[in-house]
GUNU-999982 format. One line per field, with one value per residue: residue number from 1; residue in one letter; y, x, z of N, C-alpha, C in turn. Coordinates in pm, whole numbers, plus 50000, padded with zeros to 5 digits. Atoms other than C-alpha are relative to their C-alpha. Layout:
<sites>
resi NUM ...
resn a ...
n_yy Y ...
n_xx X ...
n_zz Z ...
ca_yy Y ...
ca_xx X ...
ca_zz Z ...
c_yy Y ...
c_xx X ...
c_zz Z ...
</sites>
This chain:
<sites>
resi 1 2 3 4 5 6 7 8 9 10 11 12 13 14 15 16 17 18 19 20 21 22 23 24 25 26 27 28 29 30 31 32 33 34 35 36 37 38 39 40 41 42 43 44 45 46 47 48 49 50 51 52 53 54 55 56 57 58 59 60 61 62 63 64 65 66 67 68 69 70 71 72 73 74 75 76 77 78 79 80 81 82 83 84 85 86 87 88 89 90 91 92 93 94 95 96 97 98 99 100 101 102 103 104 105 106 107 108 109 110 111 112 113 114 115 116 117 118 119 120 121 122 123 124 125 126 127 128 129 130 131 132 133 134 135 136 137 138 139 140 141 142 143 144 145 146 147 148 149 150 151 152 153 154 155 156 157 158 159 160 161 162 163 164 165 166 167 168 169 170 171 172 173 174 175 176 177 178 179 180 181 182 183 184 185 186 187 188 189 190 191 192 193 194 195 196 197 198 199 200 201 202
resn x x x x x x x x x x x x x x x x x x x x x x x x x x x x x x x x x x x x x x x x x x x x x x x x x x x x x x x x x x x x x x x x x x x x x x x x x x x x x x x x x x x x x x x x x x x x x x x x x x x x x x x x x x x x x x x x x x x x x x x x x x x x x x x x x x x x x x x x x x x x x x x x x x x x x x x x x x x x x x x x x x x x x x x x x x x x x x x x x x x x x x x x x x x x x x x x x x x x x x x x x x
n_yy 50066 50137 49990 49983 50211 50052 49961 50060 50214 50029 49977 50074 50170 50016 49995 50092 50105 49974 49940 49877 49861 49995 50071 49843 49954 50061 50002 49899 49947 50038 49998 49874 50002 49922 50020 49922 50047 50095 49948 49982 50139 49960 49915 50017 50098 49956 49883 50056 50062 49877 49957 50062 49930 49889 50021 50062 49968 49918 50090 49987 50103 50128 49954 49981 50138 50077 49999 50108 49902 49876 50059 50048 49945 49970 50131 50057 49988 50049 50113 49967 49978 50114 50072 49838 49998 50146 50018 49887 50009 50152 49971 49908 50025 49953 50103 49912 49846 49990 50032 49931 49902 50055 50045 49918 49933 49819 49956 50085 50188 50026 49937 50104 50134 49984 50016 50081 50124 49963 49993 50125 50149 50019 50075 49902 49847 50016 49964 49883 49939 50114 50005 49911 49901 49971 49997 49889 49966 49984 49857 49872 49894 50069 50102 50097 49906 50033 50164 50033 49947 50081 50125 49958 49985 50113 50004 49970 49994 50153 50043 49892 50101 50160 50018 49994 50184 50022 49970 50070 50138 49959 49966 50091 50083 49895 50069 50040 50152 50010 49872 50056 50109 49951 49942 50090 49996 49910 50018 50161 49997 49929 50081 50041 49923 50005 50140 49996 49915 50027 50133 49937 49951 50114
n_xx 49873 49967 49878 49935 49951 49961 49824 49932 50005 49936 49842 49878 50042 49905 49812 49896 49901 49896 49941 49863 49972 49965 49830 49895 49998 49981 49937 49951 49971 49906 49873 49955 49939 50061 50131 50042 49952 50084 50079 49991 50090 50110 50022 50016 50132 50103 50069 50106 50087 50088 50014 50112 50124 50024 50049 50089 50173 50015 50020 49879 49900 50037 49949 49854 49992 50101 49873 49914 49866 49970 50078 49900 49887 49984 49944 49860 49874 50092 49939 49846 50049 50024 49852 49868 50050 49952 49875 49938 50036 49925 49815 49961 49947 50059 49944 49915 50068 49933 50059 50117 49988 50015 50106 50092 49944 49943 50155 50052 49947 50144 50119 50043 50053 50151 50036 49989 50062 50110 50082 49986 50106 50127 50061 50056 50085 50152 50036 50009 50096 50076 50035 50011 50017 50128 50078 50026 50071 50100 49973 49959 50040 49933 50028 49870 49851 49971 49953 49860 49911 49959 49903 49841 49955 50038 49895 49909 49947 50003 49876 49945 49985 49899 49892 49927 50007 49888 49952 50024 49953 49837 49996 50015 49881 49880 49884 50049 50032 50121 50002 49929 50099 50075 49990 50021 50162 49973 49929 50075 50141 49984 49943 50142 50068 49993 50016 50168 50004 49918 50141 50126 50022 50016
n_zz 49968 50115 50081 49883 50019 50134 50054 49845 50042 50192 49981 49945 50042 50160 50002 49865 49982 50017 50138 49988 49979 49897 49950 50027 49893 49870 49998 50013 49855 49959 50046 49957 49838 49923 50070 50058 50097 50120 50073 50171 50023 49963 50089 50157 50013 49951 50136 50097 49936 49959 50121 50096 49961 50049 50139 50014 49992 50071 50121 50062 50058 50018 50139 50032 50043 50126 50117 49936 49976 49893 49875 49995 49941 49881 49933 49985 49922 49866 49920 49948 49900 49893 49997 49945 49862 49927 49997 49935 49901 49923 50011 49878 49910 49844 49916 49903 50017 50068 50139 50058 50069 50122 50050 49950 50140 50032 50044 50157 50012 49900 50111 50106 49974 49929 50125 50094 49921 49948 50055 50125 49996 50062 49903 49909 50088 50009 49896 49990 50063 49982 49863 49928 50079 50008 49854 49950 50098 49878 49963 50087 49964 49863 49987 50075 49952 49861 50014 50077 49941 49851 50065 49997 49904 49959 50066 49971 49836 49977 50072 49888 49862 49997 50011 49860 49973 50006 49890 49825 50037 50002 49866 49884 50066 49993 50091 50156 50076 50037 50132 50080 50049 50092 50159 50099 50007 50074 50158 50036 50023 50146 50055 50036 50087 50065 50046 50006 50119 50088 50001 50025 50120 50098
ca_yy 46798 46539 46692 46680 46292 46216 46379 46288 45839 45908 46069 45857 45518 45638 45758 45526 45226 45140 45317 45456 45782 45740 45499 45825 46029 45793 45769 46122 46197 45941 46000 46329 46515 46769 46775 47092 46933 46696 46937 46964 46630 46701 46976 46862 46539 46747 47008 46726 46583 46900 46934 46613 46659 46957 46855 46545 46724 46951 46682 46745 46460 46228 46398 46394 46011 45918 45944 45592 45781 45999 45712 45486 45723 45839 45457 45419 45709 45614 45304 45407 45617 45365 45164 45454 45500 45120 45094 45429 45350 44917 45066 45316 45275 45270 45107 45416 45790 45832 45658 45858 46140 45889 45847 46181 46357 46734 46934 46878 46507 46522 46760 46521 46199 46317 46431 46134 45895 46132 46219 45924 45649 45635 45406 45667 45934 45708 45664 45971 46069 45728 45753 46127 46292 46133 46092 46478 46465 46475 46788 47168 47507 47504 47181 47057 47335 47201 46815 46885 47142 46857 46572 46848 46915 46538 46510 46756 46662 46292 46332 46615 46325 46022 46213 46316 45900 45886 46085 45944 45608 45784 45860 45528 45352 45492 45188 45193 44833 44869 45181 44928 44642 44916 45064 44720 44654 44966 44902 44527 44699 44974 44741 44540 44817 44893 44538 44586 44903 44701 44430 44690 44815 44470
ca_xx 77450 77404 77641 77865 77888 77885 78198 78338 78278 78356 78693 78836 78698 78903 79261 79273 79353 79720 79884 80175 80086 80017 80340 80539 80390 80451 80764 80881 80775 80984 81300 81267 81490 81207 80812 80840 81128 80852 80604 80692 80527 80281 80173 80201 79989 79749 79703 79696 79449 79263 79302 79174 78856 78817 78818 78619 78346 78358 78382 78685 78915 78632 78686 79031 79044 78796 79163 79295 79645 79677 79521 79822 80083 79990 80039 80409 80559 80324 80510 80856 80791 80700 81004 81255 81069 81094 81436 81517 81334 81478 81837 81788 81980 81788 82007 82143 82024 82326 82197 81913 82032 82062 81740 81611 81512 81599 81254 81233 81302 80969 80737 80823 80786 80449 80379 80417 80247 79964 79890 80031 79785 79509 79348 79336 79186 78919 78856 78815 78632 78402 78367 78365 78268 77939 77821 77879 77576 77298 77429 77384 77410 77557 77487 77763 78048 77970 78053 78351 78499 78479 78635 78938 78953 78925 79247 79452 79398 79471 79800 79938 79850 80013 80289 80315 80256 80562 80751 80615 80764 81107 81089 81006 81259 81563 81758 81593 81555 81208 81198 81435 81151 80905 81078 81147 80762 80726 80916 80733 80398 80506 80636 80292 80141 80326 80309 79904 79924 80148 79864 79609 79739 79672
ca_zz 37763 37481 37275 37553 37632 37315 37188 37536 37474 37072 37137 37432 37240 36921 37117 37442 37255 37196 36912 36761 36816 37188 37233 37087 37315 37629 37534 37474 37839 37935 37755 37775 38078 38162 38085 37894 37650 37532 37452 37077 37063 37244 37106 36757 36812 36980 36679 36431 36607 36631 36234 36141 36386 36219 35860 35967 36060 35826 35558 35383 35462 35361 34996 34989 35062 34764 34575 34564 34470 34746 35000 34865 34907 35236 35327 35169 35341 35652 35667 35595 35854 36116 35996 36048 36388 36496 36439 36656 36934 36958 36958 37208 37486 37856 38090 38305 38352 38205 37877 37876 37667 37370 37346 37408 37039 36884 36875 36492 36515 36792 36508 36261 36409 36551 36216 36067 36340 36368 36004 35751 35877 35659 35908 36145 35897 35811 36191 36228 35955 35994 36393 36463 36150 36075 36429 36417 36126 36415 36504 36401 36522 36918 36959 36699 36827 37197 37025 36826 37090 37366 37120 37055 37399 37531 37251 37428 37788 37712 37519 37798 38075 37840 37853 38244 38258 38127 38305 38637 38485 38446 38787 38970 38713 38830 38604 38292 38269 38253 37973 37798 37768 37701 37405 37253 37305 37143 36811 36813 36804 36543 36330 36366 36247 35972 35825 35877 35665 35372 35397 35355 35018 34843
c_yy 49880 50003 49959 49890 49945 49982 49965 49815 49992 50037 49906 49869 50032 50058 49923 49897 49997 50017 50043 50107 50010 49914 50100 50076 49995 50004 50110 50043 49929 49999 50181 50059 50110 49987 50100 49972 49894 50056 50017 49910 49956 50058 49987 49878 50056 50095 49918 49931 50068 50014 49909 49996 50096 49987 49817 50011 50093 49960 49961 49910 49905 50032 49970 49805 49929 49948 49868 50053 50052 49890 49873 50074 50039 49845 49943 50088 49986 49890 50018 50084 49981 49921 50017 49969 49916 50012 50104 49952 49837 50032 50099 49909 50052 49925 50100 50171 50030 49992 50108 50101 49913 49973 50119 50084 50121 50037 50003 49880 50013 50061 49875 49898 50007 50063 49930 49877 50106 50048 49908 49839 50033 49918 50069 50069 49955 49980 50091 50029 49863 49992 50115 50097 49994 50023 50182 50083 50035 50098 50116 50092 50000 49861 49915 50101 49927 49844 50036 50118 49882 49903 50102 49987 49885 49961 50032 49967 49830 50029 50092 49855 49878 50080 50074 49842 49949 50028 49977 49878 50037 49988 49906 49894 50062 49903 50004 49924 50040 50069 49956 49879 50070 50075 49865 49946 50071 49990 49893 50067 50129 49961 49944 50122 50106 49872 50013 50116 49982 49933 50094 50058 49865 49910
c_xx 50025 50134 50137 50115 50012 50121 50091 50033 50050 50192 50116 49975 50118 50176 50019 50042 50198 50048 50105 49977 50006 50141 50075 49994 50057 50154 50087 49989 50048 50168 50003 50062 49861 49853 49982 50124 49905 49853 49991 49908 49876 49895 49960 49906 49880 49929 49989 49919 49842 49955 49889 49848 49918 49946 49902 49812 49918 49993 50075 50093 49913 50000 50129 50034 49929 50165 50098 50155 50047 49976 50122 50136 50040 50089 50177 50052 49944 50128 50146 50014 50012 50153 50118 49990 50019 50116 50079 49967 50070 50109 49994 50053 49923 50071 50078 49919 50128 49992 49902 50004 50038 49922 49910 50016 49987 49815 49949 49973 49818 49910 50034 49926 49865 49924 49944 49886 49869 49893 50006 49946 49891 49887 49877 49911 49891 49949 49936 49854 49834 49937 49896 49925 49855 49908 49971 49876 49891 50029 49981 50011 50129 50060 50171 50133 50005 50061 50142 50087 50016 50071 50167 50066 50052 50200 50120 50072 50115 50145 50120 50008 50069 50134 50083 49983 50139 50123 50034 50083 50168 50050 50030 50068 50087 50078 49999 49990 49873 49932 50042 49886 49908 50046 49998 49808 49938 49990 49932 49831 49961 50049 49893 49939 50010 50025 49823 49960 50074 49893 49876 49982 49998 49840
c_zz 49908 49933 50041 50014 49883 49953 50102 50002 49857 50062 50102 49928 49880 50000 50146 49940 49965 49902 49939 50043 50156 50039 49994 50123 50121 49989 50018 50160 50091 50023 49983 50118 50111 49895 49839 49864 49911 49960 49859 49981 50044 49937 49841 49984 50049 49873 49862 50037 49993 49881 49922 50086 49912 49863 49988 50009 49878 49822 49897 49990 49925 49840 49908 49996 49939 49870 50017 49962 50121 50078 49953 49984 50091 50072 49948 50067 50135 50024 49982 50139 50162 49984 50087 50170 50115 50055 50108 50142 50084 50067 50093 50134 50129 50138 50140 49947 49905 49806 49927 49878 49867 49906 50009 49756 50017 50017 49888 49936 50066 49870 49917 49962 50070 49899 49903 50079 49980 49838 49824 50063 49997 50110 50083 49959 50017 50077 50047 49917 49987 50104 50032 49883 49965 50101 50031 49892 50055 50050 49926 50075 50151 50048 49955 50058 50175 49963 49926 50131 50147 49934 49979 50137 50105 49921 50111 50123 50015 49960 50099 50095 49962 50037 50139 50024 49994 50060 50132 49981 50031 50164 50092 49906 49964 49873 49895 49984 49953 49843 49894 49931 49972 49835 49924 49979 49903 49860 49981 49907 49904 49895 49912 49874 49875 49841 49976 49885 49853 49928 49944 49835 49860 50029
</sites>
């Protein structure tokens, strides 16, 4: 059962704190009108999630970001990105169910922007490939398929439940005030963290 707990304490230590990508999430199953409209986003943070796991264990992203090129381009359209993102989310309107549908996005708008939060921050990668990839070096055989299939799986359950969290929120804030001070929150703390990734390329 080593393998087990392991991949189980690595994975929630490296997606419970607060992030863009979970803010997206939380948000989408807020502003969404039904759970299964914010599956795109779901879904798509869950499978890149799954990808870079995958190529962290397997060793591959830690290759790919030896390229200071590639590891400063991820970070400019990373942070345009985030910018874009900010700005969508301040300006949404939450003040009435009515509103809601202003703020709700297309299903390509959701792949994108969960796209973009989940695989243009370098940060993350090297997280990833830093946290989960060498820790999975003590492993071979069973052993390592029982640790990387509980860190995917640990991924999917978590980003499914931020985003019935959200939902539930919709629910017991019939006015939207509240949805209104979390999106500006939101945009503050995606903002942050594209200012932290500007900082990082100097």
């Amino acid at each position: 059962m080593g393998p087990f707990f392991h991949g189980l304490l690595l994975a929630l230590g490296l997606i419970l704190p607060l992030g863009v990508q979970n803010i997206f999430i939380f948000n989408q199953g807020a502003t969404q009108p039904t759970l299964k409209k914010a599956l795109p986003a779901t879904i798509t943070a869950a499978i890149c999630d799954t990808v870079l796991i995958l190529l962290a264990i397997l060793g591959v992203s830690l290759i790919v970001m030896q390229y200071d090129w590639l590891r400063l381009t991820l970070i400019i359209i990373g942070v345009i990105f985030l910018l874009y993102m900010g700005f969508q989310i301040w300006f949404a309107k939450a003040n009435s169910r009515s509103d809601a549908q202003t703020m709700q996005m297309s299903t390509k708008k959701q792949i994108v922007f969960a796209l973009s939060v989940s695989l243009l921050n370098p940060h993350a990668i090297l997280d990833t490939i830093g946290v989960i990839g060498s820790s999975s070096l003590v492993y071979s055989g069973t052993d390592k398929m029982i640790f990387t299939a509980t860190c995917i799986v640990v991924s999917w359950c978590w980003f499914h439940g931020l985003c019935l969290a959200g939902r539930l929120l919709k629910k017991v804030d019939t006015s939207g005030k509240f949805l209104g001070i979390l999106n500006k929150t939101s945009a503050i703390i995606i903002w942050i963290t594209a200012l932290y990734m500007v900082k990082s390329m100097f």
